[in-house]
LOMI-594229 format. One record per residue (C-alpha): residue in three letters; x, y, z. Coordinates in Angstrom, 3 decimals. Example, Ala and Ser with C-alpha at 12.3 -4.5 7.8 and 13.67 -1.06 7.14 Angstrom:
<atoms>
{ala; {12.300; -4.500; 7.800}};
{ser; {13.670; -1.060; 7.140}};
</atoms>
This chain:
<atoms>
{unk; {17.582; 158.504; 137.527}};
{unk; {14.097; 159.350; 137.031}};
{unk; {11.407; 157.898; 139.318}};
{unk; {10.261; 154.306; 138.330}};
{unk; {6.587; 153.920; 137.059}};
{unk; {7.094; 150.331; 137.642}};
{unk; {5.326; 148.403; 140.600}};
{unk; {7.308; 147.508; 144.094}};
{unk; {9.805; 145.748; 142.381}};
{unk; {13.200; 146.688; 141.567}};
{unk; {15.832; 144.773; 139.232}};
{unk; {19.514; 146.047; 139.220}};
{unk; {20.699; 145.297; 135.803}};
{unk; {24.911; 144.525; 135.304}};
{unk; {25.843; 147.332; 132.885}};
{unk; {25.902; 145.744; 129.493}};
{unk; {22.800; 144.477; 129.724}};
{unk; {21.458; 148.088; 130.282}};
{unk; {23.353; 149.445; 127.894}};
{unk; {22.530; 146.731; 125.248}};
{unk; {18.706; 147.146; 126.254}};
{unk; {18.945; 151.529; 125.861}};
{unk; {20.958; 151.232; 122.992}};
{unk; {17.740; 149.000; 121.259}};
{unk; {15.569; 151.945; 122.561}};
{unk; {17.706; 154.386; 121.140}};
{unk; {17.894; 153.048; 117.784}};
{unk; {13.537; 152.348; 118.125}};
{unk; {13.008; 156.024; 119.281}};
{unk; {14.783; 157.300; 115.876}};
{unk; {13.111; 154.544; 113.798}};
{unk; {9.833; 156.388; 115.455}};
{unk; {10.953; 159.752; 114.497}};
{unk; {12.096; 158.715; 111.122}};
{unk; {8.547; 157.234; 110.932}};
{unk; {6.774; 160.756; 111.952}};
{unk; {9.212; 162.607; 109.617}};
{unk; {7.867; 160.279; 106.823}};
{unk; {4.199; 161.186; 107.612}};
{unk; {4.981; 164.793; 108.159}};
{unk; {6.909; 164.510; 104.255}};
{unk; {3.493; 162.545; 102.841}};
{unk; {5.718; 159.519; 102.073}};
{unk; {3.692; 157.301; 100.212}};
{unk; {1.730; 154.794; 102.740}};
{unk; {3.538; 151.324; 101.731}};
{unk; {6.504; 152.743; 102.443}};
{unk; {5.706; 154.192; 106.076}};
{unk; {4.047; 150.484; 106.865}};
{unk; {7.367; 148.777; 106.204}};
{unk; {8.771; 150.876; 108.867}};
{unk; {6.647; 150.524; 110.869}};
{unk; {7.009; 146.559; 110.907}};
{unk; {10.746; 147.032; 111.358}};
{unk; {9.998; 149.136; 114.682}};
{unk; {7.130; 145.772; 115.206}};
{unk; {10.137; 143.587; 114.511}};
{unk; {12.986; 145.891; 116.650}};
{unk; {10.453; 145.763; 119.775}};
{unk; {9.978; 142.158; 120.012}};
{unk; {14.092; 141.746; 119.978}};
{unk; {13.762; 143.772; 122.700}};
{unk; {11.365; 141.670; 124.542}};
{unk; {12.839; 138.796; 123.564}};
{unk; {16.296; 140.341; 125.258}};
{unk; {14.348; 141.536; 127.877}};
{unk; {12.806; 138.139; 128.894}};
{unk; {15.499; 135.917; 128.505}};
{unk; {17.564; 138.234; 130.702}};
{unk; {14.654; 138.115; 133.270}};
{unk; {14.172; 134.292; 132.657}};
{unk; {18.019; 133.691; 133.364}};
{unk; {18.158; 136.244; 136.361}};
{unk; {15.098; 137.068; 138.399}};
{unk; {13.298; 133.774; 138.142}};
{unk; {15.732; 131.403; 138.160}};
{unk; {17.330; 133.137; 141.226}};
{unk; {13.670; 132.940; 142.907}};
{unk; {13.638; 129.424; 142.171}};
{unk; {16.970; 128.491; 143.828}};
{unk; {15.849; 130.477; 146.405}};
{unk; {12.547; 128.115; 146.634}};
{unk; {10.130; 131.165; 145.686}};
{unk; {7.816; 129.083; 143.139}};
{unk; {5.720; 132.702; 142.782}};
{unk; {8.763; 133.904; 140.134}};
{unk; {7.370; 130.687; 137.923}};
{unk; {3.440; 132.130; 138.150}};
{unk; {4.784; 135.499; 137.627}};
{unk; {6.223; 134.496; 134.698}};
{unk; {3.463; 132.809; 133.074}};
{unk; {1.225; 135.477; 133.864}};
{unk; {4.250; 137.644; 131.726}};
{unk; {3.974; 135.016; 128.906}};
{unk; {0.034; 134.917; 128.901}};
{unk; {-0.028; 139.217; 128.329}};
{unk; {2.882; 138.932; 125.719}};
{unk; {1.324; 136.735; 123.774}};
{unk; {-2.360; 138.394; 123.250}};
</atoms>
């Protein structure tokens, strides 16, 4: 594994929900390159912009998955553990995703 560019802490994730959340990445990172292949082809703009609202629309599944899995593990372990921080933490989350 590569070295984390994440802060202090760590989550370890059960294996299908890493492999459910690379296998979104995978199929975003060739959306992107089908994307820059359009460009580098001078497909005609309209066309590039409704790909690039299905990558829009395949990230925020991903955050969606991403969140709920972090709702239903990190912070509502913290909470039965009577760490009340997870619940600020998570605000704070909500308050940057929604910008």
């Amino acid at each position: 594994m590569s070295e984390c560019n994440c802060n202090t802490k760590h989550k370890h994730r059960e294996n299908a929900e890493y492999r459910s959340l690379i296998n979104r990445l995978n199929r975003i990172e060739g959306q992107i390159r089908g994307i820059k292949g359009m460009l580098e082809d001078d497909c005609y703009c309209t066309d590039i912009l409704i790909q690039v609202s299905a990558v829009s629309a395949a990230l925020n599944a991903f955050n969606r998955e991403l969140l709920s899995n972090h709702i239903h593990t990190c912070v509502a372990d913290g909470i039965r553990e009577g760490n009340d921080e997870v619940i600020d933490e998570l605000i704070k989350t909500l308050q940057k995703l929604m910008k």
